[in-house]
C-alpha positions as CSV (number, residue, x, y, z in Angstrom):
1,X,121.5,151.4,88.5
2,X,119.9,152.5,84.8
3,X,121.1,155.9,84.3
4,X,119.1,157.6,81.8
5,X,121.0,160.6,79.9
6,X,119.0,163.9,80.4
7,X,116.1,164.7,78.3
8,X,117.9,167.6,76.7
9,X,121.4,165.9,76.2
10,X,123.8,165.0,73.6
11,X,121.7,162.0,72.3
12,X,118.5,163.5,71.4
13,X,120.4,166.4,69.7
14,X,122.5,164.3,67.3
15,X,119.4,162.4,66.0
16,X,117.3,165.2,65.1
17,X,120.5,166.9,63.0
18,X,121.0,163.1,61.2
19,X,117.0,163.6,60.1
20,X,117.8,167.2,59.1
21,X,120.7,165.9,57.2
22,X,119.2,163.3,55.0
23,X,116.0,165.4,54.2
24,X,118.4,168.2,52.4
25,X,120.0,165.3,51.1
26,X,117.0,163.8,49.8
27,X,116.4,166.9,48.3
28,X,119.8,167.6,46.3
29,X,119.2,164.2,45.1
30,X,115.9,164.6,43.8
31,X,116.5,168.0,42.4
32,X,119.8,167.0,40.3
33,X,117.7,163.8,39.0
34,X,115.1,166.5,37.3
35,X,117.8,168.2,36.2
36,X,119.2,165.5,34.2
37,X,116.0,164.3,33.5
38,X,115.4,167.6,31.7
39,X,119.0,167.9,30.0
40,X,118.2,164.0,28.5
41,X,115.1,165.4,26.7
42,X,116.7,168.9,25.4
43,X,119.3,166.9,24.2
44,X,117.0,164.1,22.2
45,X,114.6,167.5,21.3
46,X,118.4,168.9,19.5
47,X,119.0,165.4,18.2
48,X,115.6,165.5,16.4
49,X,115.9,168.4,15.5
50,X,119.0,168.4,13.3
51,X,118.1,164.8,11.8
52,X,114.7,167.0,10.5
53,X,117.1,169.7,9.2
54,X,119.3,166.8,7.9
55,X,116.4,165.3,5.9
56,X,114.9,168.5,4.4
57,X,118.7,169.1,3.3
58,X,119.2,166.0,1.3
59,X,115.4,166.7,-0.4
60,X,116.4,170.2,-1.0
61,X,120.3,168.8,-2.6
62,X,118.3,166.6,-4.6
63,X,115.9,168.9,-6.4
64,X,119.2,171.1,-6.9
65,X,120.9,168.4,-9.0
66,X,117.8,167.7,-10.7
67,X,117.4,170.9,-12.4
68,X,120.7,171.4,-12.8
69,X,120.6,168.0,-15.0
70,X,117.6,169.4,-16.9
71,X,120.0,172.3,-18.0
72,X,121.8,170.0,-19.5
73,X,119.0,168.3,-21.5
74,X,118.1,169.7,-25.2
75,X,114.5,169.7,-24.2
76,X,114.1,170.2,-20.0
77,X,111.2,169.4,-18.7
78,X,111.4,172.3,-16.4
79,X,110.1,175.4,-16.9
80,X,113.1,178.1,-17.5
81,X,112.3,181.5,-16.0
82,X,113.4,184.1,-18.5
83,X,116.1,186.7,-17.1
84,X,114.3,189.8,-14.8
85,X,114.4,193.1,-16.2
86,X,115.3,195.6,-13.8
87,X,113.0,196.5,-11.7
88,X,111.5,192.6,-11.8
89,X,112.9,190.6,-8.8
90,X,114.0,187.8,-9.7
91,X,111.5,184.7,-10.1
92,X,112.3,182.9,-7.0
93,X,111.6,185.8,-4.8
94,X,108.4,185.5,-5.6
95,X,106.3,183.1,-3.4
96,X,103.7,182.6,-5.9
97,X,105.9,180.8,-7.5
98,X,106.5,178.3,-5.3
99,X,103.2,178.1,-3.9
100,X,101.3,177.2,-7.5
101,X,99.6,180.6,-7.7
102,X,102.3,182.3,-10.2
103,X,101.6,182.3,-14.2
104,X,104.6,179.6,-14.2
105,X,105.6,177.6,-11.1
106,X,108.7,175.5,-9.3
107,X,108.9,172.4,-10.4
108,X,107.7,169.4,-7.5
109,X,109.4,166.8,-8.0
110,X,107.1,163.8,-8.5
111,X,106.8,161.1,-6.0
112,X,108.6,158.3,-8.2
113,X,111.8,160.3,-8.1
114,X,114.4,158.5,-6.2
115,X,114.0,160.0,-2.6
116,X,117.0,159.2,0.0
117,X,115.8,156.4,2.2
118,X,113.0,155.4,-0.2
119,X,109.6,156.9,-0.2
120,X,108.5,160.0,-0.9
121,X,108.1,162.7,1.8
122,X,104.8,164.1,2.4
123,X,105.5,167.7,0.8
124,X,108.1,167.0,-2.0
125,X,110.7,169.2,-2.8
126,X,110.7,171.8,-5.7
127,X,113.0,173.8,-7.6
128,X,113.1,176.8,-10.5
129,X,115.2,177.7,-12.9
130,X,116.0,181.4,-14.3
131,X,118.3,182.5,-16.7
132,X,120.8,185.2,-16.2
133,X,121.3,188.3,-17.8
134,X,124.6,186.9,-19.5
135,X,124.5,183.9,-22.1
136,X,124.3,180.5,-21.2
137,X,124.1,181.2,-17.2
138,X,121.3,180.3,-14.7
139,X,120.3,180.4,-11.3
140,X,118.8,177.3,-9.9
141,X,117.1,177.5,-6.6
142,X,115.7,174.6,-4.8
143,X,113.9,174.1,-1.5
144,X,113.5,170.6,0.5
145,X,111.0,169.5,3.9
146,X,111.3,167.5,7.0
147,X,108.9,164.7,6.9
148,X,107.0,166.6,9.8
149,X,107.2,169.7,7.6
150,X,103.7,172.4,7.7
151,X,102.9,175.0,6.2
152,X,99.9,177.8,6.2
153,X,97.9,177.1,3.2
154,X,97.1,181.3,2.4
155,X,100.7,182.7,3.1
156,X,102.7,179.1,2.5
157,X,105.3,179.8,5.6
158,X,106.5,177.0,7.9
159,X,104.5,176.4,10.4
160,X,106.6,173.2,11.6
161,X,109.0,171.0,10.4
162,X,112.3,172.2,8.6
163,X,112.7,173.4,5.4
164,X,116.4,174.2,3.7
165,X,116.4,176.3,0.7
166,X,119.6,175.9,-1.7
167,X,120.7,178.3,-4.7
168,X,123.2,177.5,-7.6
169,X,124.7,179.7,-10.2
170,X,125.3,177.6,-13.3
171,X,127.1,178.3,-16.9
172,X,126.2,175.8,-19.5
173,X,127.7,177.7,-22.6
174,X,125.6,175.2,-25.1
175,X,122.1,173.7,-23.6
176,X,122.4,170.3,-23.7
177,X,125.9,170.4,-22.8
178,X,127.4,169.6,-20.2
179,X,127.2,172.3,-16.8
180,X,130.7,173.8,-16.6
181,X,130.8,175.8,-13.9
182,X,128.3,175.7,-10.5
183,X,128.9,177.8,-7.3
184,X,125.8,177.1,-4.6
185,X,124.8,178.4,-1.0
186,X,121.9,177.5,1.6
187,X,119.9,180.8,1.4
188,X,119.3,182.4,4.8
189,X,116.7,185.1,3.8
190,X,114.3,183.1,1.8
191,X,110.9,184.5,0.6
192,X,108.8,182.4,2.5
């Protein structure tokens, strides 16, 4: 005789939990695969991100060292800020000066300057040059870009893209001497 368990019995109870089972299953699966598909692209968004900041480093390192080279020449090819009088802030606080509007500018450095990893980037960097109030002593301040670097054209702040700005205090007790002494720092408050 075929004895058929009861409608209601242990069989039929067991395969409805096993369905229940694997659906939440399923779902824990599914959910921790977006999560790790989401940490994968923060972490290649961060990765980009410091390899822009990287780049606009080494542009901004570069225009540093090239001014502070033109202190030493006998006849830069920079234009030297004279020393602010107080109440004048000093030159480089002034974004006019950076953005071409001033009655002298930063210096761009031009495109056939020998740029880390070959061409230019699209916005090259700049740097200026003031003397101190004491003899023979300078501050050079320097500012480089990502390659992805934009920037309003009325007020000249970064839109997107990185952009590292760099200050040096220099003595050069003769010009066209050797730089003796140079102390620098990444600027945190810059003026744009």
């Amino acid at each position: 005789m075929n004895a058929r368990p009861p409608q209601g019995g242990p069989g039929r109870a067991e395969r409805g939990a096993t369905l229940l089972i694997a659906m939440v299953m399923l779902l824990v699966i599914g959910l921790s695969s977006v999560s790790v598909m989401r940490n994968v692209g923060t972490a290649d968004g961060v990765a980009n991100n410091v390899r822009l900041r990287a780049q606009a480093g080494q542009a901004a390192q570069l225009a540093l060292q090239f001014c502070i080279h033109q202190i030493e020449l006998a006849t830069p090819t920079v234009t030297v800020f004279p020393a602010p009088v107080a109440p004048v802030p000093p030159a480089w606080t002034d974004a006019a000066n950076w953005l071409g509007r001033g009655t002298r500018n930063a210096y761009t450095l031009a495109a056939s300057t020998d740029f880390v990893g070959g061409g230019a980037p699209p916005v090259r960097p700049q740097c200026l040059i003031e003397q101190r109030a004491f003899a023979g002593t300078y501050s050079v301040t320097a500012r480089g870009f990502s390659p992805d670097f934009q920037a309003d054209s009325t007020s000249g702040i970064a839109r997107a893209g990185a952009v590292v700005w760099l200050q040096a205090d220099v003595w050069a007790p003769v010009a066209g001497q050797p730089v003796r002494t140079r102390t620098w720092q990444q600027l945190a408050a810059a003026p744009l």
